[in-house]
C-alpha beads as a LAMMPS data file, in Angstrom:
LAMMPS data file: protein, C-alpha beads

115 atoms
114 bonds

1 atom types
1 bond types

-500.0 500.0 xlo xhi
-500.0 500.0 ylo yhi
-500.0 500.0 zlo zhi

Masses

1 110.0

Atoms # bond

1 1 1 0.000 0.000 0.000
2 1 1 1.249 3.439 -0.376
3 1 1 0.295 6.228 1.476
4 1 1 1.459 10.444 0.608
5 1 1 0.242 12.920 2.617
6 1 1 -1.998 16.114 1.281
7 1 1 0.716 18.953 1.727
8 1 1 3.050 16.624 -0.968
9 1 1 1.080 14.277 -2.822
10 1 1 3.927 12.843 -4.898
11 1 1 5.930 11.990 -2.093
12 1 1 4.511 7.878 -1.189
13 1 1 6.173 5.899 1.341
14 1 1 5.181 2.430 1.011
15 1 1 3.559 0.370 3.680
16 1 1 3.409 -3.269 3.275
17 1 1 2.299 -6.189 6.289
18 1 1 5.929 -7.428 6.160
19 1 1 6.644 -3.466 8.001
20 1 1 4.468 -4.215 10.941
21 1 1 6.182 -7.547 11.334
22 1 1 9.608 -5.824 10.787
23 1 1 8.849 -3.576 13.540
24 1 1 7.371 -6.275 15.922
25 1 1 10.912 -7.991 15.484
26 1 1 13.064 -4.749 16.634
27 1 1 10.469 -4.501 19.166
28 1 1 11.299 -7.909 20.593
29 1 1 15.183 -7.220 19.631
30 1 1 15.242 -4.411 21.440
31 1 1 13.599 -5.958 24.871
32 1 1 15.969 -8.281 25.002
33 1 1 18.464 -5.955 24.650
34 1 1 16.905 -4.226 27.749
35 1 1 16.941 -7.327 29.861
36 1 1 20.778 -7.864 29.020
37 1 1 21.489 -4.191 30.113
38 1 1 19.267 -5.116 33.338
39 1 1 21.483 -8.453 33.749
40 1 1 24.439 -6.480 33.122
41 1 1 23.679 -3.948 35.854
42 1 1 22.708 -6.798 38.304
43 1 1 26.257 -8.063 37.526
44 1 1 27.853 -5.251 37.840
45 1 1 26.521 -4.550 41.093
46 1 1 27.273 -7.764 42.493
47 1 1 31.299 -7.062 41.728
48 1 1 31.007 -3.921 43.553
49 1 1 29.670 -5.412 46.716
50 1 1 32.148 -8.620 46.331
51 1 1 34.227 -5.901 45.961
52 1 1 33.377 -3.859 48.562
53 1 1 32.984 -7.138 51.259
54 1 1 36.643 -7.131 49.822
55 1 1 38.289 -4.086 50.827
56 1 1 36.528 -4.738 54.725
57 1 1 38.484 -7.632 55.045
58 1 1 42.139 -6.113 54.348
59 1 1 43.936 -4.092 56.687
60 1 1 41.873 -1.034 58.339
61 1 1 44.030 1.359 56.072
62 1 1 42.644 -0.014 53.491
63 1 1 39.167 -0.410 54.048
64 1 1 38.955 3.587 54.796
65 1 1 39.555 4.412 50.837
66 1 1 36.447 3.973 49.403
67 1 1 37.092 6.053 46.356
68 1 1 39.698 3.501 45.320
69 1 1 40.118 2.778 41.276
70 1 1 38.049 0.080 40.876
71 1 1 35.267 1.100 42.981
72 1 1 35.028 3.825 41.139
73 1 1 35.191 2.309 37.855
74 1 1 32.497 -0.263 39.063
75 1 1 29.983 2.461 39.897
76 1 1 30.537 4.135 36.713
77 1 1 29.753 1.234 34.854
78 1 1 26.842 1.238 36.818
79 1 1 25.395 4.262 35.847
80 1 1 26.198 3.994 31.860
81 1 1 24.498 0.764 32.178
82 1 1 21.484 2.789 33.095
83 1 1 21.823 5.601 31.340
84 1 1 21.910 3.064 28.193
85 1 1 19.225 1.070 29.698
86 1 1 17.117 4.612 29.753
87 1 1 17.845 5.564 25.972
88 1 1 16.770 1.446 24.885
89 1 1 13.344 1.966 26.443
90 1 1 12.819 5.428 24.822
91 1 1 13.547 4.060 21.670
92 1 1 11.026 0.888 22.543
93 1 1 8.456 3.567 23.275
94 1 1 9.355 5.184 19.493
95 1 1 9.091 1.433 18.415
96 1 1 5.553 0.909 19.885
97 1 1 3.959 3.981 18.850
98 1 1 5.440 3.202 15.209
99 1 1 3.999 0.104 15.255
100 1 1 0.852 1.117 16.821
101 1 1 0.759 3.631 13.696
102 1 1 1.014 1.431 10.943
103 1 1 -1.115 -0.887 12.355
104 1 1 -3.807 2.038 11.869
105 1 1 -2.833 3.205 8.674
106 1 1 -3.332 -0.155 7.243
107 1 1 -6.269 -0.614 8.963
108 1 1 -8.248 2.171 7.618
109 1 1 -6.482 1.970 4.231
110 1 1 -8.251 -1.545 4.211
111 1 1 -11.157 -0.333 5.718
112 1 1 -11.909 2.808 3.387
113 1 1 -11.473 0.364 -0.037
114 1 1 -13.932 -2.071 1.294
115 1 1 -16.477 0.599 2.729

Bonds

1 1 1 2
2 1 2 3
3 1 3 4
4 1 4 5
5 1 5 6
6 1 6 7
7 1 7 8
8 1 8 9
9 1 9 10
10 1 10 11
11 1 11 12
12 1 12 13
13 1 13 14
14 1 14 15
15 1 15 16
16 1 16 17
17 1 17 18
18 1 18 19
19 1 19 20
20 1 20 21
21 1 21 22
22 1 22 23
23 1 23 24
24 1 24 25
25 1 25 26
26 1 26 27
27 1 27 28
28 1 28 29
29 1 29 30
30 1 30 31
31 1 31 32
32 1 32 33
33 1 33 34
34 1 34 35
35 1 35 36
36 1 36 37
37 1 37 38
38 1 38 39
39 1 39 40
40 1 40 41
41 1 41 42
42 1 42 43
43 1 43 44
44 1 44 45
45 1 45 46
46 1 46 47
47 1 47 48
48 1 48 49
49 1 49 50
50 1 50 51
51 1 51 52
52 1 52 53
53 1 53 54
54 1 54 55
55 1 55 56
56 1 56 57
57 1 57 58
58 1 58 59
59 1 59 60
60 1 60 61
61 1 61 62
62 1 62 63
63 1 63 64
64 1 64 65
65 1 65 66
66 1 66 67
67 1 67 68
68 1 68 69
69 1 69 70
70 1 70 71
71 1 71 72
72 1 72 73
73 1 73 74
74 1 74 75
75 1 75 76
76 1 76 77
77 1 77 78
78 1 78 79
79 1 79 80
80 1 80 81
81 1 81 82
82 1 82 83
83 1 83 84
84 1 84 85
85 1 85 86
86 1 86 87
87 1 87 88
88 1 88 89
89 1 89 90
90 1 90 91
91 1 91 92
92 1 92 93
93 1 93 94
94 1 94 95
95 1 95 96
96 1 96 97
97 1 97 98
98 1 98 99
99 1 99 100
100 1 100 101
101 1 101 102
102 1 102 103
103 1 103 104
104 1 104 105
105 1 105 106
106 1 106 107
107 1 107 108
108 1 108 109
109 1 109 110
110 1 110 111
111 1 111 112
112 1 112 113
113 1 113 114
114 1 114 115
């Protein structure tokens, strides 16, 4: 099916059922992709406790430097994992409403040649 809009009639973009399923598949794609960012997180934040149960056990001079290298690097990872995680369900949400949109533009399209 192709569809132009009024302001620029020549200009079609093409809608065919193979789009919807395209975009059900990125859909899916891209929620796994948020539950690996979620598993990565969880993983992440398992090292920095191992971590920190860690630095309690060594010497008392140690165990008072908490802004150490690592434990630092650890809770940056942290937070670009959920920065990232935060940007991947945006774009879900821009995946949805596509979807949602084409579902209705086909729809009607069908509806308005058999009515």
């Amino acid at each position: 099916m192709s569809i132009s809009t009024e302001e620029d009639p020549e200009n079609f973009v093409k809608i065919t059922p193979d789009d919807h399923q395209e975009l059900k598949d990125i859909e899916d794609r891209t929620t796994d992709l948020i539950l690996c960012l979620d598993s990565t997180c969880d993983t992440l934040t398992s090292f920095q406790e191992m971590y920190k149960q860690f630095c309690q056990r060594l010497d008392d001079i140690r165990s008072t430097h908490t802004l150490d290298a690592v434990a630092v690097a650890l809770r940056d990872q942290v937070k670009e994992i959920q920065y990232t995680r935060r940007k991947v369900e945006a774009l879900l949400s821009r995946i949805q409403s596509t979807r949602t949109l084409v579902s209705q533009v086909v729809a009607c399209k069908l509806w308005s040649l058999l009515g």
